[in-house]
Each structure stands twice: as structure tokens, then as C-alpha cells.
C-alpha distance (Angstrom), angle and dihedral (degrees) to the residues before:
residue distance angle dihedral
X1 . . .
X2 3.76 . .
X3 3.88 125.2 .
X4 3.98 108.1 -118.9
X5 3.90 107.8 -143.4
X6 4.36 101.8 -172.3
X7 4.22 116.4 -170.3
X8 3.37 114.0 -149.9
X9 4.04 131.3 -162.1
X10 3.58 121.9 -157.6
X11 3.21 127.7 -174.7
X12 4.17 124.3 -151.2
X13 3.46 138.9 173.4
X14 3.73 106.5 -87.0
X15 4.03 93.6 -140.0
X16 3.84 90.3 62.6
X17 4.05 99.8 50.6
X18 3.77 91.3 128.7
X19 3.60 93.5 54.9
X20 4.00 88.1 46.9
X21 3.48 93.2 52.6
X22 3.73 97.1 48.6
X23 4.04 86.6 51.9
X24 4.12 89.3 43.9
X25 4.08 84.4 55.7
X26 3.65 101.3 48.0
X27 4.23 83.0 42.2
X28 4.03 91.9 58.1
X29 4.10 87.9 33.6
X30 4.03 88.5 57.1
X31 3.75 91.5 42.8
X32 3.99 86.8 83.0
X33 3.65 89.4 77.3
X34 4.04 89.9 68.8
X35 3.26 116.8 78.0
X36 3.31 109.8 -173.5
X37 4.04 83.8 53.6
X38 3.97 103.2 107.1
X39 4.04 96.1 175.6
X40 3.87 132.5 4.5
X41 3.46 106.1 172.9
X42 3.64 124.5 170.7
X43 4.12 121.5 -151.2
X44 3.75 128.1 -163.3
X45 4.44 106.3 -137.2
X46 4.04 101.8 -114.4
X47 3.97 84.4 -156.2
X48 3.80 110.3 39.4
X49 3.86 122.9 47.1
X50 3.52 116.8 -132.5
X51 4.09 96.1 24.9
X52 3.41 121.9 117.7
X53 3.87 129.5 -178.8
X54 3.78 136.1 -146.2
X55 3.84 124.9 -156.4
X56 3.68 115.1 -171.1
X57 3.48 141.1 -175.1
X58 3.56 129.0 -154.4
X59 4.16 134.2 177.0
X60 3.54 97.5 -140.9
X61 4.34 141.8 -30.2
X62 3.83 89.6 -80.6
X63 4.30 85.5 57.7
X64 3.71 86.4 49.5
X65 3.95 97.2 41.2
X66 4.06 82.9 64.1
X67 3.65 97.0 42.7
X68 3.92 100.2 130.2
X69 3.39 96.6 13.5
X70 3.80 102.6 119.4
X71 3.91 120.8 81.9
X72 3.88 90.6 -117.6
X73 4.14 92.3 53.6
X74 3.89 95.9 35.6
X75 4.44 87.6 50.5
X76 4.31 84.8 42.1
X77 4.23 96.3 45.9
X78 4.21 85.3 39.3
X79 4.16 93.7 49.5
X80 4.31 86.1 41.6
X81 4.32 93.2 43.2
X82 4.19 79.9 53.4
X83 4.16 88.3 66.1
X84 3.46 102.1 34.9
X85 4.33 107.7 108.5
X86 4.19 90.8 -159.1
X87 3.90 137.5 11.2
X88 3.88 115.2 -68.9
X89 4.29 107.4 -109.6
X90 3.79 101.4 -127.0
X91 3.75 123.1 -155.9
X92 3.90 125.3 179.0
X93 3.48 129.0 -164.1
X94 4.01 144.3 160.2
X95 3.76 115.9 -112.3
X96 3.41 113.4 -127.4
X97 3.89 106.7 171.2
X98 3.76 127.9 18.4
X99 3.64 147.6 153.9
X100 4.01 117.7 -134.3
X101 3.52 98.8 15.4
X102 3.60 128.1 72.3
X103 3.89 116.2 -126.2
């Protein structure tokens, strides 16, 4: 089996950043409950305001399947889907070369 790796974009209203970044840490702090959840990363845009990124990590489809799952992730993506000002552009991918994380 593959790892999936899926990028995320998220876009916020740029006026509320602290409260986005409060929600992004209690997202990646939940994310220990997963796991098949390798990296969840999250990655403020140095170019647009408001834009936020996710890089993720999982070990396989069934990992992914779960993602959210657990009551701590499903309150954390719920309380972060209440500031975002559009729907997140999702791509997903399968890492084929990398350096600090083994494939």
C-alpha cells in the first residue's frame, strides 16, 4: 500500500488570524488521536492574507477513511470549518520521493 500525502488550502478572513490560529493548534493537537496520521502540519501563506495550508500525511486509504473520525478531530475540523470565508481546495497525491519522512 501507498502512503496518501493530501494539501489542503484554506482560506480565512484575514482580520480573524488569531482566532484561526488558535483553531489550526487545537486541529494539529487533536490529530494525535489518529493513528494512521503520520504528519498534519498546518502553514500560514507568506503571500496571500487569510490563506492557510495543510500538509498531511497518511499510511494508507483506510488512515485517511478515518481522518476526523475521533470526537477531539471532528469538535477541532467543526470549530476551524466555522472561520473559513470559502471551501478549502483539496489536492491528494502519493509521495514518491522525500527527505525526513519515510515513504
Amino acid at each position: 500500500m501507498s502512503k496518501i500525502s493530501l494539501i489542503a488550502k484554506l482560506f480565512t478572513d484575514p482580520e480573524k488570524s488569531e482566532e484561526v490560529e488558535a483553531a489550526l493548534a487545537v486541529s494539529c493537537a487533536a490529530a494525535a488521536e489518529e493513528s494512521g496520521l503520520e504528519i498534519y502540519s498546518a502553514h500560514k501563506d507568506s503571500n496571500e492574507e487569510g490563506v492557510y495550508w495543510f500538509f498531511e500525511l497518511y499510511t494508507d486509504d483506510e488512515a485517511l477513511g478515518k481522518h476526523g473520525s475521533g470526537e477531539g478531530m471532528a469538535a477541532a475540523m467543526s470549530s476551524l470549518g466555522a472561520l473559513l470565508t470559502a471551501a478549502p481546495v483539496i489536492n491528494m497525491a502519493m509521495p514518491k520521493a522525500a527527505k525526513g519522512m519515510a515513504l
